[in-house]
C-alpha positions in Angstrom: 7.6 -18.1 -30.5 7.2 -21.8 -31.8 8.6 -23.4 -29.0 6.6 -21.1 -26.7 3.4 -22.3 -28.4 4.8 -26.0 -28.5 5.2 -26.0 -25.2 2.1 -24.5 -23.9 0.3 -27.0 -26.4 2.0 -29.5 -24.1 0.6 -28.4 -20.8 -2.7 -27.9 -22.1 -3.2 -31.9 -23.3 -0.8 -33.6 -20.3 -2.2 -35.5 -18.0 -2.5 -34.1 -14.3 0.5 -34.0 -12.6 1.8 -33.9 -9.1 -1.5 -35.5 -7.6 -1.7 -38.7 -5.7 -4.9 -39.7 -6.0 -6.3 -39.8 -10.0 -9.1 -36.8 -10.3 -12.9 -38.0 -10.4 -14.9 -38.0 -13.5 -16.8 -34.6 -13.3 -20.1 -36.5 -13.9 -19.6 -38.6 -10.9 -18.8 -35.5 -8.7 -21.8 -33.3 -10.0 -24.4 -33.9 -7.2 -27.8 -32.0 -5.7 -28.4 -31.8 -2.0 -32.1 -31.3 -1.4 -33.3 -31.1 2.0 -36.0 -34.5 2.7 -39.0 -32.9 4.5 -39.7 -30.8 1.2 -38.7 -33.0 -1.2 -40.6 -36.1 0.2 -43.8 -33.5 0.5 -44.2 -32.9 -3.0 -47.0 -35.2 -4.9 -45.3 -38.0 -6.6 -45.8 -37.0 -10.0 -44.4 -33.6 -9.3 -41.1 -34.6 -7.5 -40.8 -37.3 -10.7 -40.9 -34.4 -13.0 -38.0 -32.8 -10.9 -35.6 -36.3 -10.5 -35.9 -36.9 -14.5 -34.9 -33.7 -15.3 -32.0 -33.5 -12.5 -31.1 -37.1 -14.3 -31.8 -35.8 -17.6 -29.5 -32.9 -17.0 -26.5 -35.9 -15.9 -26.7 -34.8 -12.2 -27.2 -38.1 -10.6 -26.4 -37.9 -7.1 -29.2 -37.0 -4.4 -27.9 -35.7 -1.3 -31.1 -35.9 1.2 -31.8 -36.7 4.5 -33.2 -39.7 6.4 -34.5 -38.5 9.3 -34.5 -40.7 12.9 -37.6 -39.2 13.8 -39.4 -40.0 10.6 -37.6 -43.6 10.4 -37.9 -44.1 14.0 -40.9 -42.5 15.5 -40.7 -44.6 18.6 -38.0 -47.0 20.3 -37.5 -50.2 18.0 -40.2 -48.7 15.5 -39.2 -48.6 12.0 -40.9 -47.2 8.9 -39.1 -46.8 5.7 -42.1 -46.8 3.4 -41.7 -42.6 2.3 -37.9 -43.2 1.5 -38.4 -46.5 -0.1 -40.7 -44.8 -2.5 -38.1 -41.7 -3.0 -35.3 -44.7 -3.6 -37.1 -46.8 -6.0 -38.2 -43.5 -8.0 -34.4 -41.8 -8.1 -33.3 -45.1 -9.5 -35.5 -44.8 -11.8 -34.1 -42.0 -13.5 -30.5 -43.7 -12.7 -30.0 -41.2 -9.6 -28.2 -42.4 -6.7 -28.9 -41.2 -3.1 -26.4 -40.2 -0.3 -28.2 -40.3 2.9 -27.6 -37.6 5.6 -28.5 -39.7 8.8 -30.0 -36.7 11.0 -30.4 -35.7 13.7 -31.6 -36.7 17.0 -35.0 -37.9 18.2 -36.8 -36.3 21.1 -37.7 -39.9 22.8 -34.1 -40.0 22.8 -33.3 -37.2 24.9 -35.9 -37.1 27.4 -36.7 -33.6 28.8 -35.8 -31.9 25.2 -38.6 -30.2 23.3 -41.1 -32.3 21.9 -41.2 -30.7 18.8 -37.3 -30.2 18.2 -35.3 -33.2 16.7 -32.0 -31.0 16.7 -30.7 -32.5 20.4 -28.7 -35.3 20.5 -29.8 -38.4 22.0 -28.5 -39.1 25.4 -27.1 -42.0 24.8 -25.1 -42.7 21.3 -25.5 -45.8 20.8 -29.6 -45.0 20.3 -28.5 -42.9 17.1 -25.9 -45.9 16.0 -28.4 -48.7 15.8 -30.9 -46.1 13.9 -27.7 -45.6 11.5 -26.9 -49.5 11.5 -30.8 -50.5 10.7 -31.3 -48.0 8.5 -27.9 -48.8 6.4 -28.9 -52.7 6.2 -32.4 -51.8 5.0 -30.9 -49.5 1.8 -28.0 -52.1 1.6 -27.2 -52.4 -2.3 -29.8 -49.1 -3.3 -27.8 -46.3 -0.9 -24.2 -46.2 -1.8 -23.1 -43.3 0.9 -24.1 -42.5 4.7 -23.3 -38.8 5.6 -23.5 -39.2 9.5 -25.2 -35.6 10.9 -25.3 -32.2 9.2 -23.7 -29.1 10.3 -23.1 -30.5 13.8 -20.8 -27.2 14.4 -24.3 -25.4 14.2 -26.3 -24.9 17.0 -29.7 -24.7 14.5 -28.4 -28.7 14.2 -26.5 -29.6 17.1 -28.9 -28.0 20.4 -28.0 -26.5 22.6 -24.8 -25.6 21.1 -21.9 -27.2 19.1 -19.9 -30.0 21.2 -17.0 -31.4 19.4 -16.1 -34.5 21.9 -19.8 -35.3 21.9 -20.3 -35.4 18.0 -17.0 -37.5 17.5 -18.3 -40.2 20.4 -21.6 -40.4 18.1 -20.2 -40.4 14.6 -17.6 -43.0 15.9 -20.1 -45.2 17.1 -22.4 -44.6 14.1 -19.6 -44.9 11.5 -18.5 -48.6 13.1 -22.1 -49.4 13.1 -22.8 -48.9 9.0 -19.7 -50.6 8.5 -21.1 -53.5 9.9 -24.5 -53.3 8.1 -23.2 -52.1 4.9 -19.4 -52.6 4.4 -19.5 -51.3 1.2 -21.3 -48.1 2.0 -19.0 -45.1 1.4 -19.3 -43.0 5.3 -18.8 -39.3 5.2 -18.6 -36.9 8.5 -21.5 -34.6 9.0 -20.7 -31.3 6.4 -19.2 -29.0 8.0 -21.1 -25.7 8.2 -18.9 -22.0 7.3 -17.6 -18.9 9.1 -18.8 -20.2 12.4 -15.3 -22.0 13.3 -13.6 -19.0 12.4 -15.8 -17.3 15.5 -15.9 -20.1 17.8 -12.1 -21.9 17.4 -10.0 -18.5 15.5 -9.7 -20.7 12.6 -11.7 -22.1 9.8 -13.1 -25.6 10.7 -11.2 -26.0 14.1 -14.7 -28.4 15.5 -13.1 -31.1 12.7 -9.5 -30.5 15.1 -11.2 -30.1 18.7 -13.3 -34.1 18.0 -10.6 -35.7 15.9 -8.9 -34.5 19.6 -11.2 -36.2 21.4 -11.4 -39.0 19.2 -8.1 -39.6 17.9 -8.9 -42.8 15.4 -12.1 -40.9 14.0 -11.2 -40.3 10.4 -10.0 -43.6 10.6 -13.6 -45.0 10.3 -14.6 -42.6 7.5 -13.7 -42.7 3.7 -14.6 -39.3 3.3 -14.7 -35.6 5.0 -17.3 -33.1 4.3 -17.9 -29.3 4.3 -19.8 -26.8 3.1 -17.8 -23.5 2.0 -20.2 -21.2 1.3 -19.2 -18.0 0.8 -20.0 -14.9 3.4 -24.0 -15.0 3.7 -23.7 -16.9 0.2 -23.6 -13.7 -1.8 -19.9 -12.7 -2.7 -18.8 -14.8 -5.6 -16.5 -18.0 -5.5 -13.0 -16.6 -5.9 -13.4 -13.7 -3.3 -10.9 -13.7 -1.0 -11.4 -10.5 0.8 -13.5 -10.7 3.9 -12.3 -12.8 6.7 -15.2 -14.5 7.2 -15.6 -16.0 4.0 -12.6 -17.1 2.1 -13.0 -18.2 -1.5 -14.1 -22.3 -2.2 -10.5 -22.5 -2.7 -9.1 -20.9 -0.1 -11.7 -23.1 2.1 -11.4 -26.7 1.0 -7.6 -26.1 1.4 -8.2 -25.1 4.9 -9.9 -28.3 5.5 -7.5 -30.4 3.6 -4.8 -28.3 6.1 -7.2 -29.4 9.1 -7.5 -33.6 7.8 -3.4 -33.1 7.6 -2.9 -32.2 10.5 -5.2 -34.9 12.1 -3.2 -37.4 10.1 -5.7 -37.8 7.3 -4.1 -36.1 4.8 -5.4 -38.6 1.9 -9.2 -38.6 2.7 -11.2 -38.1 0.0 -13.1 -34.3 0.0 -16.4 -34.0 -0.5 -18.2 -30.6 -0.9 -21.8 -31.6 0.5 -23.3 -27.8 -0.1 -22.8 -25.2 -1.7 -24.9 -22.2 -3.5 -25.8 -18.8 -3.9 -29.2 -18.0 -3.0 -31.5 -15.3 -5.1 -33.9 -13.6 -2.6 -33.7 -10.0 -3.5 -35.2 -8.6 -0.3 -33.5 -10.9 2.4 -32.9 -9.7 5.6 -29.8 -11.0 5.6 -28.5 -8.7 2.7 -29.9 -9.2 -0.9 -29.0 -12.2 -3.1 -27.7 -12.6 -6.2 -28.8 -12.4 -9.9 -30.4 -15.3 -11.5 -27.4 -14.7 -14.0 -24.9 -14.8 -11.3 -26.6 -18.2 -9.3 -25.6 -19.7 -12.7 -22.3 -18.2 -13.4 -21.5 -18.9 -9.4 -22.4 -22.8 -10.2 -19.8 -23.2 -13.1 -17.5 -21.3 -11.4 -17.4 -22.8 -7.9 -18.0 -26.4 -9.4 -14.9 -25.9 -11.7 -13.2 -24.6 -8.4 -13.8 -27.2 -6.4 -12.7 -30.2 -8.3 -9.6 -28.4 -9.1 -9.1 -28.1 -5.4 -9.0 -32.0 -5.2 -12.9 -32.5 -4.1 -14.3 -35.3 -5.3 -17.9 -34.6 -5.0 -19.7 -31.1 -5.5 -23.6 -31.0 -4.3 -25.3 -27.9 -5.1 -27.6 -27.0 -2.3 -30.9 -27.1 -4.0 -33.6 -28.4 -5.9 -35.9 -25.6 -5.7 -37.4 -22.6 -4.2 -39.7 -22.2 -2.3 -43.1 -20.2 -1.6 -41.3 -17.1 0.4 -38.3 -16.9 -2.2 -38.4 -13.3 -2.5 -37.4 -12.6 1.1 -36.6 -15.8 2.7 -32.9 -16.5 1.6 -33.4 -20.4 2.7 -35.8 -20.4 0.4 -33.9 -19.0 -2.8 -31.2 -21.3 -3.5 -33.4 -23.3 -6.2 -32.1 -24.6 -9.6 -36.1 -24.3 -10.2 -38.2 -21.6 -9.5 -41.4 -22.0 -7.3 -44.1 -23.4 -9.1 -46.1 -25.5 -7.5 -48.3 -28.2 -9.2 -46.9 -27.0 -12.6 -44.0 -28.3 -14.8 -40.5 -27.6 -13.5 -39.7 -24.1 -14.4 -35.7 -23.8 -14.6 -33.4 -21.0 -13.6 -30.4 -20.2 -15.6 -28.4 -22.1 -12.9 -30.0 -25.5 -14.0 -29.1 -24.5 -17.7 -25.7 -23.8 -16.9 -26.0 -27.1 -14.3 -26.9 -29.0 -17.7 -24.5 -27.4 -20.0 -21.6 -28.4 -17.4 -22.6 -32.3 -17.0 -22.8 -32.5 -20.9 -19.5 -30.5 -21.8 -17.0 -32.1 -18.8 -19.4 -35.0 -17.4 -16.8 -37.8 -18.6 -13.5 -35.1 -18.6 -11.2 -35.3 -15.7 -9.5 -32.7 -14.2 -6.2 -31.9 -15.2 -4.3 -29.1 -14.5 -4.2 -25.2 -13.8 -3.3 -23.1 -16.6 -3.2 -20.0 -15.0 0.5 -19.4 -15.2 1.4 -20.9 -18.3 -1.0 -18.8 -20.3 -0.1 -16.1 -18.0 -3.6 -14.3 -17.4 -4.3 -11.4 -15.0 -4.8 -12.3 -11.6 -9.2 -11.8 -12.0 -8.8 -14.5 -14.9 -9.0 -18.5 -14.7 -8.3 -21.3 -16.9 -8.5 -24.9 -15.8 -8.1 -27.8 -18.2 -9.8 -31.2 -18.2 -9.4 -34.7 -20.3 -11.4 -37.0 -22.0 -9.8 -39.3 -24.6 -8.3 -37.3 -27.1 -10.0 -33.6 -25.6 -8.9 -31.3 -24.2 -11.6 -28.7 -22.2 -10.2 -25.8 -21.0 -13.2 -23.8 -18.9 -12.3 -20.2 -19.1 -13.5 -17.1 -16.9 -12.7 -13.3 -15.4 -14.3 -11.5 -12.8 -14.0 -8.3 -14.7 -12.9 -8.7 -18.4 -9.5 -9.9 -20.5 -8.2 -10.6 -23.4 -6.8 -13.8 -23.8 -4.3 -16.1 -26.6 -5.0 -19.8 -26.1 -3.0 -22.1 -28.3 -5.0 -24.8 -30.5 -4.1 -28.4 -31.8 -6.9 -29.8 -33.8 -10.7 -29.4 -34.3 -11.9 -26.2 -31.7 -15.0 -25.9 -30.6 -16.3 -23.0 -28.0 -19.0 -23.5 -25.5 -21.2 -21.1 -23.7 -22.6 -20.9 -20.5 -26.5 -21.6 -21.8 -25.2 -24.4 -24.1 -24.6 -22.6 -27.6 -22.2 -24.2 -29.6 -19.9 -22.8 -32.1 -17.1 -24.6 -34.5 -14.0 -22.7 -34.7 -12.5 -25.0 -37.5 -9.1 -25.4 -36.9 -7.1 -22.3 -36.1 -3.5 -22.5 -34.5 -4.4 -19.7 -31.8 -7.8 -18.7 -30.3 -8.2 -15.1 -29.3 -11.0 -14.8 -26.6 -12.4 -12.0 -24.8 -12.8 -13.1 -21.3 -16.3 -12.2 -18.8 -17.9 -13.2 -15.6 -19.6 -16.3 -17.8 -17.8 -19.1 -17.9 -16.7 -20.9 -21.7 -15.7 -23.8 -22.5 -13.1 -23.9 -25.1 -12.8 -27.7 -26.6 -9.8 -28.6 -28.2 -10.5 -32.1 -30.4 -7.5 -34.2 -31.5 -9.7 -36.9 -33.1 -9.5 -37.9 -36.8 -11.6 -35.9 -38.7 
């Protein structure tokens, strides 16, 4: 029994092993993606009061769009002032922006609505010098260029999805930041769920059918990007039993199988949205709890990383006014209160609670199997200095013996935090909320 407990004491402080690439900081992957048209609409005050507490909570990366039509509302016209303003005030609260560079610009692709940016311009080399200009002018202040979103949508990508098409632009686009901004990190446009399944029999076959058509194309970027929401973003992260919508895991390895076989097996992954949206009465099927948005966030973030991604962004901010029924407008880590302080969910608790507990922790291994748990349970282990925090969860409920060394500490979802003195076992009872079980080696 001693060597048993010795050498599961051993697993749960090495460092990772087997991977190439050394895991990111969780702090550095924790990131919020907040569509641009509502975020650059709220009054300035009010959209400060959101970016200090998303900094205050130690989530500082923005995922927004800069839009061509808004940047470029006619040829060779350029206004930057709204997304200098959003720049100058997410640095203010030590937030970094990744810009989505989207989408295409109905001067641009004559005899397209008027009113519709979602075509693509005629000619790509229109969107690349937009991309190019718009990467020298946020050289230094943007560090990351996502180039499109969703483009195997046809909300994003009118009149439908075209893979050669995308990977002619995003080519073009990608060689064009690199000129303006060589140290600029580029990602491909975030890959949107389920619909490759549909349209290619396989879960993100548009990234195969345009690094097809353009064989060097991941060549140009330094990372991919998807967005593996679950089914109609209600069943929860680990479900693995509808076709259509594999678990996070089951997804990013799917896409790590697609950047393989495209011979880009070591590009970095970065989730670029993910959620679970609220809205009770959505068409679409009802949301989930407030409880299980927050639970969902620990769990899928914790997921994600351990899958090898090295960014996470939770898709979004807030809600908005039709939140009840409108599943688009439900995803919030803030309710909807407009012109009042922000009001949080228990998702941007939980967001909060994570960034504090593993912010400066790294990833390092599965410990599934060597603490032997059920197959509903999970147990993933990170390091920082002379931690070790082991984030702990079961869909349904278990029992489970976690060996100690040191000074242990437990950690609830909501932040409450309990000294377990030194014991040489912990016995925990296992739930759908995730705990953070903090084993401290320090001196005392």
């Amino acid at each position: 029994m001693m060597r048993t407990i010795v050498v599961l004491l051993a697993l749960l402080i090495a460092a990772p092993g087997g991977l190439a690439v050394r895991p990111v900081r969780v702090g550095d992957a924790l990131c919020v993606s907040w569509s641009a048209p509502p975020l650059l609409a709220l009054p300035p005050a009010e959209r400060d009061a959101y970016l200090a507490a998303l900094g205050g909570a130690g989530w500082r990366l923005l995922r927004t769009d800069f839009t061509w039509t808004a940047i470029e509302p006619s040829p060779d016209r350029f206004d930057f002032t709204a997304y200098d303003e959003l720049v100058a005030a997410a640095r203010a609260h030590d937030i970094r922006l990744a810009g989505i560079l989207d989408y295409g610009n109905p001067w641009a692709a004559p005899g397209t609505p008027a009113d519709d940016d979602h075509y693509p311009p005629d000619d790509p080399l229109r969107f690349a010098r937009f991309a190019a200009t718009t990467a020298r002018h946020y050289r230094g202040r943007v560090p990351a260029w996502e180039v499109w979103n969703e483009p195997n949508f046809s909300q994003f990508w009118k009149p439908r999805p075209d893979a050669a098409r995308y990977a002619a632009l995003a080519a073009l686009a990608a060689r064009a930041i690199h000129h303006a901004d060589a140290g600029a990190m580029i990602v491909t446009g975030g890959l949107a769920p389920t619909l490759d399944f549909l349209a290619y029999h396989r879960d993100w076959g548009f990234l195969t059918a345009a690094t097809r058509a353009e064989p060097d194309l991941l060549s140009l970027f330094d990372a991919g990007a998807l967005h593996p929401y679950t089914f109609l973003q209600a069943p929860p992260p680990e479900d693995d039993t509808n076709a259509l919508g594999p678990s996070v895991p089951h997804q990013i390895a799917d896409f790590a199988a697609r950047l393989g076989e495209a011979g880009a097996a070591r590009l970095p992954i970065w989730v670029t949205e993910i959620g679970w949206h609220t809205a009770q009465d959505s068409v679409f099927g009802p949301g989930v709890s407030e409880t299980d948005q927050a639970r969902f966030l620990v769990r899928s973030v914790t997921l994600a990383i351990a899958a090898g991604a090295e960014r996470v962004c939770w898709y979004t901010g807030t809600d908005y006014a039709n939140f009840l029924h409108d599943k688009e407008a439900a995803f919030g880590l803030f309710r909807y209160t407009p012109g009042e302080p922000p009001d949080p969910k228990p998702a941007f608790t939980a967001a909060a609670t994570l960034s504090r507990v593993l912010g400066r922790a790294r990833f390092a291994r599965d410990l599934r199997a060597a603490l032997e748990l059920p197959s509903d349970a999970y147990a993933f282990s990170f390091r920082r200095a002379l931690q070790t925090i082991i984030v702990l969860w079961t869909t349904s409920e278990a029992r489970v013996d976690v060996p100690a060394t040191g000074t242990v500490g437990l950690v609830t979802m909501d932040g409450t935090a309990s000294n377990l003195g030194r014991p040489a076992s912990v016995a925990l009872t296992l739930g759908p909320d995730p705990v953070y079980l903090i084993l401290d080696q320090r001196p005392r």
